[in-house]
Structure formats: C-alpha cells, structure tokens
N, C-alpha and C positions, 0 to 999 in steps of 0.2 A: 513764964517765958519758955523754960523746958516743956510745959504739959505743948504751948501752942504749938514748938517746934514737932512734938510726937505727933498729936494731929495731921495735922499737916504732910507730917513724912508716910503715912500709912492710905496704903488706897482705900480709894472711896467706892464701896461698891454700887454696883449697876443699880437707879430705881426698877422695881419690878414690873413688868410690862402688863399696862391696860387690861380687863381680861376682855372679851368680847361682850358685847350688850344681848341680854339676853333676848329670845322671841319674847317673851311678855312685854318686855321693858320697850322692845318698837311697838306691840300693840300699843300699849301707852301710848306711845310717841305720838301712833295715827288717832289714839282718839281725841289728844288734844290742839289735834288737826284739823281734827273735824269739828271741835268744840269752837275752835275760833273759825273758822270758814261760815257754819250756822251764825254765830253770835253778827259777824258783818257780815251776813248773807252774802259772801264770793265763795262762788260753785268752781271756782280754780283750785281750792284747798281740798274740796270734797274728790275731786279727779286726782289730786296729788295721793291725797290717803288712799285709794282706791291702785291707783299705781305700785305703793309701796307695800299694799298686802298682797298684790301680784307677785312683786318679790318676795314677798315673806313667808308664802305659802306654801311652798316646801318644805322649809325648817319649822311647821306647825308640829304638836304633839298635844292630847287631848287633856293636858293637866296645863297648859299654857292655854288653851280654851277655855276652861271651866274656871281659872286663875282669874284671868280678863273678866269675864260674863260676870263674878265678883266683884270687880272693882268697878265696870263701867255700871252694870244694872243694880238699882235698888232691891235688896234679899226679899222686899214683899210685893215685887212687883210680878204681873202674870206671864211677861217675856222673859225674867228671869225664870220661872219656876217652869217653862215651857221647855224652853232651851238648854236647861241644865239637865233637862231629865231625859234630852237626847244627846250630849254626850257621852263617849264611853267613858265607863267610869278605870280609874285607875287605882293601884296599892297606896295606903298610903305614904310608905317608905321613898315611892318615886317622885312624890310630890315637887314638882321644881322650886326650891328657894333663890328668889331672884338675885345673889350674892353680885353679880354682874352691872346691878343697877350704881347709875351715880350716887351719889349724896344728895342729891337733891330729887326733892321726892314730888311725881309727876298727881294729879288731882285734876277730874273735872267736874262738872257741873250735872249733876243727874238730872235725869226727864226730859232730854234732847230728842226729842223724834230723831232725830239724824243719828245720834250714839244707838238708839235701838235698833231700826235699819241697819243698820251698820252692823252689829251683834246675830241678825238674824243672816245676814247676806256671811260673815264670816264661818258661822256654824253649817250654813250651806256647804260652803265651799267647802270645808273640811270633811264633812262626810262624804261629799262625793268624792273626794281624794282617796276617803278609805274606802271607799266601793258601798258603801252603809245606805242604797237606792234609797230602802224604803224607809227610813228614818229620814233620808235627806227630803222624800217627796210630803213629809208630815210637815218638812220645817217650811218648803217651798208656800205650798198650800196656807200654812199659819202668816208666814210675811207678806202672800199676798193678799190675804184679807185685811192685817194692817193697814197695808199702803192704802186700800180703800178706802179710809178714811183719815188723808191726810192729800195736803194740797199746798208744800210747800217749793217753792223751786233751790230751796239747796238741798232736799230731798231727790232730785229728778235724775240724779246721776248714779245714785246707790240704784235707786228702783229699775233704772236701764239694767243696769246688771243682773239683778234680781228676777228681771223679767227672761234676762236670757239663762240663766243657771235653771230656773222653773220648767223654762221648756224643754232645755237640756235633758234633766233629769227624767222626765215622760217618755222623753226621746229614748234614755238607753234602758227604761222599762217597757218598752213597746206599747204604752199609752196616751202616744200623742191625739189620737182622736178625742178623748177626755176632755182636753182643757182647753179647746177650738173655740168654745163658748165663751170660757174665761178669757179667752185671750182675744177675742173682740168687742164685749165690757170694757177691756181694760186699755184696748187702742179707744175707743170711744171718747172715755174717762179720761185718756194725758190730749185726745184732741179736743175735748171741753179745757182744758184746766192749760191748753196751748201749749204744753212740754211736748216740745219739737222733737227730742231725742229721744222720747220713752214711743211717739207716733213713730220713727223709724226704727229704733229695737223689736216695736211689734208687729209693725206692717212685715220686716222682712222673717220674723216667725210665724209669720199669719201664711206666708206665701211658701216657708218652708213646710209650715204642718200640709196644707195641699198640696203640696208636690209631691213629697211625701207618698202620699195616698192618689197622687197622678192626677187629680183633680185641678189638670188645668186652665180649665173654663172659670169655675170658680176662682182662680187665683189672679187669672186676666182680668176679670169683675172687678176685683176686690180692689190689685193695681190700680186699674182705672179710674177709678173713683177718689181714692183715698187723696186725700190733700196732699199738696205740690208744697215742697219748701226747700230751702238751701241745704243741702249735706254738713252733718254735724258731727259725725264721727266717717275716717276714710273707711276704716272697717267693714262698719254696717252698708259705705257706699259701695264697696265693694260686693258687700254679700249680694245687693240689689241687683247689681248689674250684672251679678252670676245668673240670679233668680228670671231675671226678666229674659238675658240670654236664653236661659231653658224656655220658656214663654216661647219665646217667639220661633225658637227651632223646629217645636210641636204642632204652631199654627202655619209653618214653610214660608216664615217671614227671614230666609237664610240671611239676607244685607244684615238687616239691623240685628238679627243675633250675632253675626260675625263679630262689630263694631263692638256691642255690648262685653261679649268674653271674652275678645282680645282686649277692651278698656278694663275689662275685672283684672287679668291676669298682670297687667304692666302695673294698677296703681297696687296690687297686695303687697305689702313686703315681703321680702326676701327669705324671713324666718319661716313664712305662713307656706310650706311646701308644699302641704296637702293640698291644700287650698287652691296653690298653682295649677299642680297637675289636674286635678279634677278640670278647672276653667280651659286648661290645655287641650284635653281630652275632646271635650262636646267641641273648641275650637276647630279643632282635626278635624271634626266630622262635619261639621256645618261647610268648610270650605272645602271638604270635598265635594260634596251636595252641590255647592255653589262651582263647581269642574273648576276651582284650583286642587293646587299640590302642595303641599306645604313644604318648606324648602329642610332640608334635611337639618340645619343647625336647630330646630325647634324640637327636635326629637335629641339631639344631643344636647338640652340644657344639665347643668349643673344637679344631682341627684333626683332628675327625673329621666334616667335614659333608660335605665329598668321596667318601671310604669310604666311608661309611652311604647314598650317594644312590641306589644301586640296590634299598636295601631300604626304603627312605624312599617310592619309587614302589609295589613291592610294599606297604607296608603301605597306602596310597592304597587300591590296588585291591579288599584286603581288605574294609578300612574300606564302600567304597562299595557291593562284591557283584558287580562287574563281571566276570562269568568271560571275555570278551571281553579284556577290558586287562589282566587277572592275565594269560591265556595270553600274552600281547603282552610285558609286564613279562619272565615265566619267559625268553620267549626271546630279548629283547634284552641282559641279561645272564647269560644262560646259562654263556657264561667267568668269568665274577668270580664266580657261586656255585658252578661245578666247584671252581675254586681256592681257595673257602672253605669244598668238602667241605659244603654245605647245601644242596645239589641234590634228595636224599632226602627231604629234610625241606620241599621247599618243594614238593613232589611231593602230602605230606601233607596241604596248604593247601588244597586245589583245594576237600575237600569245606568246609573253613571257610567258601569263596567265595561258595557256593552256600547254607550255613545263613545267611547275612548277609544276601544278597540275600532269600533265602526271609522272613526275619524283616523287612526294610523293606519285603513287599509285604504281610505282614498288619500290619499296623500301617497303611497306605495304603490298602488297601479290607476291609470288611468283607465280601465275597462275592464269590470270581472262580474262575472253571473254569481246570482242570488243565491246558486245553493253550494258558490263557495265560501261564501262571506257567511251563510249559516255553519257552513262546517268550522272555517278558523273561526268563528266565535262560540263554537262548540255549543252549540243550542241544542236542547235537548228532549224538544217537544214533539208531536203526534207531527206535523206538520212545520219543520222547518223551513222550508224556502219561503211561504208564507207568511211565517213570523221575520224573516230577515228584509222580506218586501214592507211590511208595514213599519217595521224598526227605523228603515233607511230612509222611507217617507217620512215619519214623523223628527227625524234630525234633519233633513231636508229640507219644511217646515220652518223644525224651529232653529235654521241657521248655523247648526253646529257643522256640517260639512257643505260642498259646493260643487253640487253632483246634477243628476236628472237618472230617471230610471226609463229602460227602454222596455217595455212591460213586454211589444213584439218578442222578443229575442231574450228576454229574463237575464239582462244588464245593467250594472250600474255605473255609468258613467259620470267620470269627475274630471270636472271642470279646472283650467290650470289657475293655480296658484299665481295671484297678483301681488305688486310690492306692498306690504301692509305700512310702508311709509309715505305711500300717497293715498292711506283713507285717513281719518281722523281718529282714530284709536291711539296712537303715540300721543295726541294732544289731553285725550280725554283722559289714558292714564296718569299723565302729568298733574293733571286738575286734578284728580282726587287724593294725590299723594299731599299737595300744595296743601288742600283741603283739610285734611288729616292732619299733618304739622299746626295749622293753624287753629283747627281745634283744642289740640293738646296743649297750644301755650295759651288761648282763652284758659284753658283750666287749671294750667299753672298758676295763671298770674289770683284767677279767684278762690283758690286753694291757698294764697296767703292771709297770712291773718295776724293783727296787731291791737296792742293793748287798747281799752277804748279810751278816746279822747287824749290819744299818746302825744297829739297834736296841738294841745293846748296846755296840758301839765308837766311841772319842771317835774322830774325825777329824782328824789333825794339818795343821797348815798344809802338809807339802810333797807328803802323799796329797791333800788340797785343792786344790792348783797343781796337779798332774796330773791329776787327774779332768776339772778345769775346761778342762785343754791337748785333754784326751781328747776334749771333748766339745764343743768347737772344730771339731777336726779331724773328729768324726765328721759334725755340721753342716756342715760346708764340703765334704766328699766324698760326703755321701748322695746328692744328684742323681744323681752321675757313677757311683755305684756301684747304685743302680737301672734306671738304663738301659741298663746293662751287663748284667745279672742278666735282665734283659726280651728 
C-alpha cells in the first residue's frame, strides 16, 4: 500500500518525443506506394509517390540514395549496378542509420518495372540538384533506353517526368539538338502505346527544343499535326499555350497569340513566377503590336514589377508616340530583350510608334503640313516629308486616323471626330468581353474532374479516409510541386 501511495505521489516524466522519420524511411514509404498502385494498376498512387518525392527532394543526401537503391533493387541486378556506380560515394562513418524508422519494418516486392523507373527517375533528380550534368545525362540516357521497352500504363507517369528531367538536363548542357531524334521516337512510341500524358510531356519539349534553335516553321508543322486530346496535366497545358503563343506572334497571328498567353499566364499557378513573367512579357508585346496599351496594374503585379520595368518604359513610349524615347528605351535595354528573345519583335514597334504619334497629331490640329508631322515625329531620313506622306496614306488606308491629304498645298487634313456611341464598337466590345467570360467558364466547368464511376459506387469509410489522406497531401505539396514543374 505504502510502495502504491509512493508511486503515485512522484511525477511521471514526459514520454520522449517522436524523432522525425527519416529521408530513407519516406523513400520507403513511396516505394510501397508505388508497389501497391502497380500491384492494382491505379496510376493515382504512382502521381501520389511522385508528389511526395517532390517534397522530399530537398532533404535528399547521397548515402539515403545509395541506402534506397539497396533496398528497393536486387544487388545483381544491372539498374542496380548502373545507378550505384553514379552515386557519389560517401565516408563510411556518415553512413545514415535509420534509427528514426518505426518498428515496423517497410518491404516490397522486387522486379516492379515501376520500383526501377522510379530509382532511375530519383538518381536523376538527385544529380541534377548537385549540379553532377554529366552523370545526370548518363543516368537520363540509361532510363530512357529502359522505358523503350516497356508498355505499361502505371509506368506512364514516372516516364512523363523522366522525359522531362532528360530534356532538361541537355537543356543546361547546351545539347539540346542531340536528342530531337530521341525525342520524336519517343512521342511516337507513347502515341502507339496511346499514353496521352507522355504525347503531351513530349510534344511540348518537341516545340521547346525548336524554339529553342527559332526553328518555327518546324515547330508549327510538328503542332499541327500531332494528335488532338483533352489536357492531362494544367502544367504541361500551360506550357503549350506559352509555346503556341510564341508560334503565332512570329507568324503575326497577334489575336490568337494574345488569347493563347494571356490564357498561359491566368491558368499557371501563383508559385510558377518565372513562368508568369516570361507569358507577361511576349503578352506586352503582342498587344502592343495589336495598338493596345496594357493598363499599368499588369506591370505592377506581385514580384514582377522589377522584370516588367523595361517593358513598362517601352510601353510609355508607345503609348505617348515618342520615336525619340522608344529608340532610347530599344537601346538601354537592349540585353534583357536579347535574353528575352523579343528584340525582333520590338524591332516591329517602331512602326506602332509612329501610327500613335501620327494619330495624337490629328486629333490636335485639324490642318498641318507634311513636313511638320515629319519633324514632330522626328524622322530621320534622306527625304522626310516624303516619308511622312506615305506614313499618313497608309494609316489613312488602313483606318487608323480620319484625315485626307491635300497633295496641292502638302496638308493633311483631319476630318472631325464623331460620337463613337453611335457606330457599333461599344457593341462589339461588349461581345467579345461576354465572349471571353464565357469561354473561361466552358473551361472551368471541363477542368473538373471526379473519381470514375463516383456515380454508381457507395464510398466506404476506409476509401473515405484515404481519399481525404490523398487529398491532404496533394494540398500541402501542390506549391512545391509547381514550382518545380516551372
């Protein structure tokens, strides 16, 4: 009775706190992710595991790689003895002991095609994180000779990735010309074998390797042709609709580029910044091309007010007609639009400059001679009034001002200004804004998506718990896994 009362009277100390689960021990985790997702062929498991090495790949270290590549590959197998031997190797003092792991001890199933993909696609990424190109382009090369022969679809979502880590990697060794070949093989290949996602991973690095190298004729080609299907990942929809954007700005198809990279930039997420500003940038340019102005809040978005401030000047310049300060603009930033590849196209501007200017001096005098309108538009040719006569004709022409030219007496006269609410322009703006809303909620409503056959199966409580674990997880990793994908 005395010992229970002592007991009792003396505190109880604190259990000791969980330690954290080691990196190896979630490899685990994902490989017995991925074990069961292959085993019932649901390619939801495989995108889960895929999600959660996005997360995990920061806290990699190359003794928690080489740890893995042990447990998931057979020691006599040739993707082990591949993979291992590009590793870096480490002391063996550092070696990690997984003291972090449960009690309960994780095991799958060897000779899964999917656990190897899965091993090569991880040793990828890892190297390219340590900056290791040319080992990474050894591992690239090796996994995608694998996937050539194999033709499964819970495989199709590693090999999406794989295909883009591949091109990547070429990418920051300035050999993307190389594997142009390989990389229409292998759209061929997932459009035999009908893997819709691995057709758009590769069509939109098909259309990057040729832009690329400006080769947009070929890239139009390629577009046009390639098989039509529903959008499988937003990402890659996105990237398309950047790519096609550039497409069309090149051929002076300005409408439909407008449409295309302002639809890029509204559906990218919010993490994907780069990615923004780039789709922002050629936006800027196309609708100035097209004599809009883009309204100043587009230049003050959220960490792209820096970027945008060279075209933020440029579009100033536009705006006001100043071929003076545009030329001044062109060549103080000269390097940042080389490096943004829109040097050509702002090349295009000049005559914009000149319609603008030409339009705010009819609008300010009703009668003035041709070799004033050459001077305020500060032309700079052998033959000015000349050039200011044929300038004024061809806006005259094509609509932009509402003038006549008095060739006798070398005048140009404009015509007065009528109420623009009694032509039909207020209607027709209306229509196409209608239009544009009503597009984007078509895409809404077909951008949702629901389990299959949700509509005929009861739902049990522990498909219930995991859907809801599922969808946790996919919420808590989306940031990290878009701006990875960006």
């Amino acid at each position: 009775m005395t010992d229970v009362q002592m007991s009792d009277s003396e505190p109880q100390a604190a259990p000791p706190a969980a330690p954290a689960a080691s990196a190896l021990h979630h490899l685990k985790e994902i490989a017995s992710v991925i074990e069961a997702g292959s085993l019932s062929k649901e390619v939801r498991r495989i995108s889960r595991a895929v999600r959660l090495t996005v997360a995990l790949r920061r806290r990699l270290a190359a003794r928690d790689v080489s740890a893995f590549l042990a447990f998931a590959l057979p020691p006599s197998s040739e993707a082990y003895t591949r993979l291992t031997s590009l590793v870096p190797k480490e002391d063996d003092t550092e070696m990690d002991i997984d003291m972090a792991a449960p009690a309960t001890q994780i095991s799958i199933k060897h000779g899964l095609p999917e656990i190897e993909i899965y091993c090569y696609l991880l040793v990828l990424i890892f190297l390219i994180d340590q900056k290791k190109y040319d080992d990474a382009k050894a591992c690239a090369n090796a996994s995608i000779a694998r996937l050539k022969n194999l033709n499964r679809r819970t495989v199709d979502v590693l090999a999406s990735r794989l295909y883009f880590y591949y091109s990547y990697v070429h990418e920051l060794t300035n050999s993307l010309a190389e594997i142009r070949g390989n990389l229409l093989a292998l759209h061929r290949m997932a459009t035999l074998h009908r893997d819709e996602l691995g057709q758009e991973t590769l069509l939109n690095l098909l259309l990057r390797n040729y832009l690329h190298y400006n080769l947009y004729d070929q890239a139009e080609k390629l577009r046009s042709k390639a098989p039509r299907f529903e959008a499988h990942s937003n990402q890659q929809f996105c990237r398309y609709l950047f790519y096609l954007g550039k497409i069309r700005t090149i051929q002076l198809e300005y409408t439909d580029a407008k449409e295309s990279l302002l639809q890029a930039a509204r559906k990218a997420p919010i993490t994907a910044r780069g990615f923004r500003i780039q789709c922002n940038k050629w936006a800027i340019i196309v609708r100035l091309l097209l004599g809009e102005i883009p309204e100043r809040t587009v230049f003050m978005q959220k960490g792209m007010k820096e970027a945008l401030t060279p075209y933020f000047e440029l579009t100033n310049a536009v705006r006001i007609g100043d071929l003076e300060l545009f030329r001044a603009v062109a060549d103080k930033f000269a390097s940042t639009f080389s490096a943004d590849r829109t040097r050509n196209l702002i090349v295009r501007l000049r005559h914009n400059v000149i319609r603008t200017g030409l339009r705010n001096i009819s609008i300010s005098y009703s009668r003035i001679s041709l070799a004033d309108i050459a001077k305020k538009l500060r032309l700079d040719s052998d033959n000015p009034v000349a050039d200011a006569e044929s300038i004024v004709a061809k806006a005259i022409r094509d609509g932009a001002i509402d003038a006549t030219i008095d060739h006798a007496n070398g005048w140009m006269v404009s015509k007065e200004t009528g109420d623009v609410y009694s032509t039909n322009e207020p209607q027709i703006a209306f229509n196409s804004r209608i239009a544009f809303c009503l597009n984007m909620h078509n895409e809404a409503v077909k951008a949702m998506r629901f389990p299959p056959n949700s509509h005929k199966e009861k739902e049990s409580a522990e498909k219930r718990r995991e859907r809801l674990q599922q969808e946790e997880e996919l919420a808590k990793h989306m940031a990290e896994e878009d701006d990875d994908d960006f």
